[in-house]
Structure formats: C-alpha cells, structure tokens
C-alpha positions in Angstrom: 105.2 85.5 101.0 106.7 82.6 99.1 103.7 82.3 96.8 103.2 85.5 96.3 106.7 85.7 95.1 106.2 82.9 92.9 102.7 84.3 91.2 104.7 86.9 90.3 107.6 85.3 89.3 105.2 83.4 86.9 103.4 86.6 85.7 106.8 88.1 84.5 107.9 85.6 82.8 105.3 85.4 80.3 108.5 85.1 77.8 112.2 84.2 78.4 114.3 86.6 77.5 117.5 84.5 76.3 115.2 82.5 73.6 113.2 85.6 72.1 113.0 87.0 68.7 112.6 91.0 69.5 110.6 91.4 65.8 107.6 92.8 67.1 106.4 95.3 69.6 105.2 94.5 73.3 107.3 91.6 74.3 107.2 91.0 77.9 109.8 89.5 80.3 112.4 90.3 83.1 115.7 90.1 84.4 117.0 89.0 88.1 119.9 90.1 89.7 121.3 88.9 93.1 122.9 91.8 95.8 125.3 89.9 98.0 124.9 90.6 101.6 126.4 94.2 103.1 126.9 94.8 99.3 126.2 97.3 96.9 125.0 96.9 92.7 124.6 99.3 90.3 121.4 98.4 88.3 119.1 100.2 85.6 115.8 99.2 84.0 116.0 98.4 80.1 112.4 97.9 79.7 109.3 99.7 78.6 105.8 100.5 80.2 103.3 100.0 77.9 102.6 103.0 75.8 99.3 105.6 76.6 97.6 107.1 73.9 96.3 110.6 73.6 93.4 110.2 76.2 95.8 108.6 78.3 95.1 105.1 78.4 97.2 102.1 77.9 97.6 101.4 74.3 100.1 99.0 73.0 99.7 100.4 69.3 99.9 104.1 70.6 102.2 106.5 68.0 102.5 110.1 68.3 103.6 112.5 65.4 105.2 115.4 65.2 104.3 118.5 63.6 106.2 121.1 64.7 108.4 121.9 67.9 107.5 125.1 69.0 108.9 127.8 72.0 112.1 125.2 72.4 110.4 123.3 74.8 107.5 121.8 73.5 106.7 119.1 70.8 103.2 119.8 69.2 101.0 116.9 67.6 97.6 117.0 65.7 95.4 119.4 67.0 93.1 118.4 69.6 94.6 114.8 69.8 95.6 114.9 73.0 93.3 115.2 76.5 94.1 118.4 78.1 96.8 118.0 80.6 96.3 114.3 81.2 99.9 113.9 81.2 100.4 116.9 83.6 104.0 116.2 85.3 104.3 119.4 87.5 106.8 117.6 89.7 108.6 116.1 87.6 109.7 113.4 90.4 106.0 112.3 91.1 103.9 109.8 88.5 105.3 111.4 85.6 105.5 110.1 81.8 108.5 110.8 79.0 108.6 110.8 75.5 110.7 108.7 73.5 111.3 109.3 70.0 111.6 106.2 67.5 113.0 107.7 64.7 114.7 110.7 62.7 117.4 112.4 64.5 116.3 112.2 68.0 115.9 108.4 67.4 116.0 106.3 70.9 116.4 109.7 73.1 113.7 110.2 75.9 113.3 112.9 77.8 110.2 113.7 80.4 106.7 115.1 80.2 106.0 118.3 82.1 102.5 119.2 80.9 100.4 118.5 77.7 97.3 120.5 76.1 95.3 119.6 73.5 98.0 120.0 70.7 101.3 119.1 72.5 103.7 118.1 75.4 105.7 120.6 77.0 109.3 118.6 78.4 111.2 118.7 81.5 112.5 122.0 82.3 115.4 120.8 85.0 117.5 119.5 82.7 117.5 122.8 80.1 120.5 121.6 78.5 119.0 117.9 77.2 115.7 119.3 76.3 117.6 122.3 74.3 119.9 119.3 72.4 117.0 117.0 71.8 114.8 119.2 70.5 117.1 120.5 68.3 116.8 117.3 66.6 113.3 117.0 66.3 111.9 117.4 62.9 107.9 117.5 61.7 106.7 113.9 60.8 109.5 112.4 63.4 107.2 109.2 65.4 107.3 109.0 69.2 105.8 107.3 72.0 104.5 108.4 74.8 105.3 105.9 77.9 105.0 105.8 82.1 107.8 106.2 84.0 109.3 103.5 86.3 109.1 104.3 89.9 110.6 103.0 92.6 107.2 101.8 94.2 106.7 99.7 90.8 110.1 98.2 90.8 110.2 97.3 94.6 106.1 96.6 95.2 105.2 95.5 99.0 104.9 91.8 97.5 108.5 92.5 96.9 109.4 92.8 100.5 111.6 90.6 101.8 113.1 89.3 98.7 114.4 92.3 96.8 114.3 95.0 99.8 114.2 94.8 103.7 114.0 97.6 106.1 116.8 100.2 105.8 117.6 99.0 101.6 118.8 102.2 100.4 118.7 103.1 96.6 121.0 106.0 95.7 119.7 107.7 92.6 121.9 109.5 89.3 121.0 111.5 87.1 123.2 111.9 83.6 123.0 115.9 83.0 125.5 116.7 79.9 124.9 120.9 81.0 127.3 119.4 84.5 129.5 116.7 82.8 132.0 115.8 85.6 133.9 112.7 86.9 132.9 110.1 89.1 129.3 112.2 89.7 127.8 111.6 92.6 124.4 110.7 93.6 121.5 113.2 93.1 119.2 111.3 95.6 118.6 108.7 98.0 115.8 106.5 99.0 115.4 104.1 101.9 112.5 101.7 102.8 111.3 101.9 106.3 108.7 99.8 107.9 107.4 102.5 109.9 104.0 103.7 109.1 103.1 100.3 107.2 106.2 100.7 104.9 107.5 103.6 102.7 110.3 104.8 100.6 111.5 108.4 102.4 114.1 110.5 101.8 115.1 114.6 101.1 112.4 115.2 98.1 112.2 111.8 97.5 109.7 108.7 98.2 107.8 106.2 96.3 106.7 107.7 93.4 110.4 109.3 92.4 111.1 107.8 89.0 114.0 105.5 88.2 115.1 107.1 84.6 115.4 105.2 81.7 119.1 103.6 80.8 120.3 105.9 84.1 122.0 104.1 87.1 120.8 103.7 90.6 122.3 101.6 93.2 121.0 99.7 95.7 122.9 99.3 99.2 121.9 95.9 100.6 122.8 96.6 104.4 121.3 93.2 105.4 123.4 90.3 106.1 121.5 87.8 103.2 121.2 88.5 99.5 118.1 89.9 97.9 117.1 89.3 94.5 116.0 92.1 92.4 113.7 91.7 89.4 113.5 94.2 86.5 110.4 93.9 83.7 108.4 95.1 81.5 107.8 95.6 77.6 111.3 94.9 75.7 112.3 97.9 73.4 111.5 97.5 69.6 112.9 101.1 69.3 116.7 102.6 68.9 118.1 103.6 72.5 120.3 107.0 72.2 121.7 108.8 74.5 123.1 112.7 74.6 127.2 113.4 75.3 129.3 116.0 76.0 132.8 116.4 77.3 135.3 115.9 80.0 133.0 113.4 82.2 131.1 110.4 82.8 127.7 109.3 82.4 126.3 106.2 84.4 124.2 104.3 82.1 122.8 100.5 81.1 122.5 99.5 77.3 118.9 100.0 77.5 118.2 96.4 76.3 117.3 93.4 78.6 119.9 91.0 76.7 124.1 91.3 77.1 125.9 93.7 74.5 129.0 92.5 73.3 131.6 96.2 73.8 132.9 95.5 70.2 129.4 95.8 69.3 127.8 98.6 71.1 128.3 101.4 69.2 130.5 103.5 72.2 133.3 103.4 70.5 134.1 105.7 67.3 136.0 108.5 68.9 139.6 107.9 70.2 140.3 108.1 74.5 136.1 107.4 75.2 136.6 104.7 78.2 134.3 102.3 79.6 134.5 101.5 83.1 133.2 98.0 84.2 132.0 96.7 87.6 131.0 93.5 89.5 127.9 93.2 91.4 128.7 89.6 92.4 131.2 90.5 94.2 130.6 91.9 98.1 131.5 95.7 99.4 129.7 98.8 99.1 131.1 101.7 96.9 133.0 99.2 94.9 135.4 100.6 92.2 135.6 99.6 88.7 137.2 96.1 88.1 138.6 97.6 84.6 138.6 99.9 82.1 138.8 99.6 78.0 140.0 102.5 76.5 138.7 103.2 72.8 141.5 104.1 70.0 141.4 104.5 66.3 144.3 103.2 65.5 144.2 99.9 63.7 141.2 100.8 62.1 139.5 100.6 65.9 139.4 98.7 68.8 139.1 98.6 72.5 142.3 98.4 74.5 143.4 97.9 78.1 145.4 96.1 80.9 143.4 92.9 80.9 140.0 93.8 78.5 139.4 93.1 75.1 136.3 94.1 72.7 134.5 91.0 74.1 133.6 92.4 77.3 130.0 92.5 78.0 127.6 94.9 79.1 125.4 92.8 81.3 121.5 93.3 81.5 120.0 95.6 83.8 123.2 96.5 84.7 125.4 99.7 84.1 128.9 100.9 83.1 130.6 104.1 83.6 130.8 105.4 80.0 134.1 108.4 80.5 134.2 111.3 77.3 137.1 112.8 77.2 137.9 116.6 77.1 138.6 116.0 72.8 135.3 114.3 72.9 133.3 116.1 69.7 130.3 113.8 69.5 127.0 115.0 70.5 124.9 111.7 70.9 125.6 107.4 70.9 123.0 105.4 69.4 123.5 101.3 71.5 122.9 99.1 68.5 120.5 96.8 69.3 121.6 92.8 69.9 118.1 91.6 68.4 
C-alpha cells in the first residue's frame, strides 16, 4: 500500500504548485489536506480534467464556440462538430461532463452536460434557475470547454484506501442552487465507503460515480480514530472562475484555484453586508462552526471588517468558505480573481 501511495504521490506531483507560473494551459499538480481523527473538513476540488473534443476524446487544446443558444437550454456549436450524444448525461449524477465558459459574460461559470447532438449540448435541467441565468449570458462567438466531471470514485480510487478513506468515511455532498437561497443549507447527499462487496461508495441515489461539483463543498466525516490525508489534482485553471448569486443565503464554495486567495483580493467583496464565514479543518469535531466571520462594508472606500479578521485572511486551497448574501444583495454573479 505504501508504494502504491508513493507512485502516485510521484505521479501527481509532476509540478509543485507553490513555485508555478499559471501562463499556460494544462499545468498539473495537487493539493493535500490532513482530517484529524473523529473530525470533519469541508474540502472542494479547484482543478480541471483535461478537456474532450467534439468526438469525445481527451484533447488538451479542445475549444468550443458558440453560435447561438437556442430553446433556453441548449448552447449550439458548428454544425455536425460534435459526435451524436457522446456526451449523453441522462442522470446527471452518473459519468457526466459540464461546460465551462472562458470568456464573455458567462466567463468562469460551468454548468453540466445533459445530452449533445451533432450541433450542440443541451444543459442540466435540475437546476432550471442556473441554466436560465447562465444562458442568459451567453452570446454567439463566446469560447468554452467542454471538461469531465470529478467523481468521487476519481478522487478517493481503491489505491487510496487506507490513506484518504477507511470503511464507514462518509462524504456529505452540497449543492449551491440560487432558485432555494437559504441559510446554513444542508446537505443534498451523502456517501459512505463500505468494504462489503469488495468496496463501494453507497448511499440514497448516490455511489461512486456521483460527481463532486466544481468550486461546491463536500465534507468528509473521518469517523476513524487516525488522520487521513486527502489529495486533490488535476489540470490547474488558466480560465476565470465565476459563480451565480442571489439573495438572502449562503453558498458553500472554494476559490476554484489550487493556490491561497488573499480576502482583500478575491473579488467577494463590492456590495455592503456580503459576509464570509471561515472554518478550521485542523482542528478536531464534526459539524464544526465557523471560527469567524468578515463582514464586507463600503464605507472607507471598502474593506472587510469583524471581531478579530482583517482583509488578509485567506482562502486556503481545496478548501471552502461560507460566502452569506444578504436580503439587499443586487448582484447577479462574482468573478474570484485569479492569484496567478
């Protein structure tokens, strides 16, 4: 187990993250993150899979564009660029793919792939409200890419086992749906490892294959009595990362980026009374609360405030914050601005 580890440890750090110039597309690497024993953390994933093209094969160089968005749920490219439903996502929760737009107004937003023909994808229709306030800023000639989701099998593989998951790990999943803004949301899923049957993820509508969605928290409850190490990697982004707001709730999100963000220069702030809610995974306890809160004002010319915070505090990598709109909230999307 110990080499395999270590083969893998060695493959995923093809590049260091904390020495990298992000210039250029497809730069590999990885984060770790300990969970203290009987504890929970709140993680996300802030890198890429490598992009597919239209036939739906790996292809690091792989650019859609658009040409026109058409019945408000599909985004339609060249005709006859695309193999017929090769991206076919009919459970959306099952080896699926997303889109993620690079640039225009939808720039860094992402939203999942529910079926494709020949001319275009058709997007997730759980989440009506995103896909009706993405599209709406999608223009003809905007660029996007079409990526894999992360899954839970790929982020916790059976080599894995025993370093970043035992039997009974449980990952509780969120999703950030701005059509059901509330406070404090709870979790939309949960997933546990059993070694039953060889070893599976299981759960209500859940298993291996449920995908872990881009800048979106999950948690994982470490019910052993010895910390496991998880490991988060992939293809840095080279692209914007957005996300879509509304009011009166929270959204549980990482920065998207596999490097720290200084708060003062994340781009959450702007609009008076948004809060940011911080937490420790290196301390022990499951459903931990936040360990403070910075409170944006626009009074002297802008700046973060609260008992104890400052500006400086940092969005760590692969981690996540509680990001709290208020009910005077009238932005519609962030853009994270990105630290390389």
């Amino acid at each position: 187990m110990q080499m395999r580890i270590k083969a893998l440890m060695a493959a995923l750090s093809l590049l260091l993250l904390g020495s990298l110039s992000f210039a250029d597309q497809n730069v590999a690497g990885y984060n770790r993150i300990n969970v203290p024993a009987n504890s929970d953390v709140r993680l996300s994933v802030p890198f890429n899979t490598t992009p597919y093209d239209g036939s739906g094969n790996p292809d690091g160089n792989a650019v859609f564009t658009v040409v026109s968005v058409s019945s408000g749920s599909k985004v339609n490219v060249a005709a006859g660029s695309l193999t017929s439903g090769k991206f076919n996502a009919a459970d959306v929760t099952k080896n699926s793919y997303y889109v993620r737009f690079l640039d225009g107004n939808a720039a860094g937003l992402w939203m999942t792939i529910k079926s494709n023909d020949a001319n275009g994808f058709v997007l997730d229709d759980t989440l009506p409200t995103q896909r009706a306030a993405l599209l709406g800023r999608v223009a003809a000639g905007n660029k996007f890419r079409v990526h894999k989701h992360h899954t839970v099998s790929s982020l916790f593989p059976p080599e894995l086992f025993n370093y970043s998951f035992v039997n009974n790990t449980a990952l509780l999943l969120y999703q950030n749906d701005i059509g059901a803004m509330s406070q404090n949301p709870p979790a939309w899923k949960t997933v546990s490892y059993t070694t039953s049957g060889g070893g599976r993820w299981v759960g209500a509508g859940v298993d291996g294959n449920t995908i872990l969605r881009p800048e979106t928290q999950f948690v994982l409850r470490n019910g052993a009595s010895r910390t496991l190490t998880v490991v988060t990697s992939g293809i840095a982004p080279d692209h914007p990362i957005s996300m879509l707001i509304a009011t009166g709730g929270d959204l549980v999100i990482g920065s998207g980026y596999p490097v720290p963000i200084v708060l003062n220069n994340s781009g959450l702030g702007g609009t008076s009374n948004r809060a940011v809610l911080f937490f420790d995974n290196t301390t022990p306890g499951q459903n931990k609360p936040a360990v403070k809160t910075a409170s944006y004002t626009t009074s002297g010319g802008g700046r973060w405030v609260g008992s104890g915070v400052t500006g400086l505090e940092l969005i760590n990598a692969s981690e996540v914050i509680k990001f709290r709109l208020p009910a005077t909230e009238t932005g519609t999307i962030v853009t994270i601005n990105k630290p390389y």
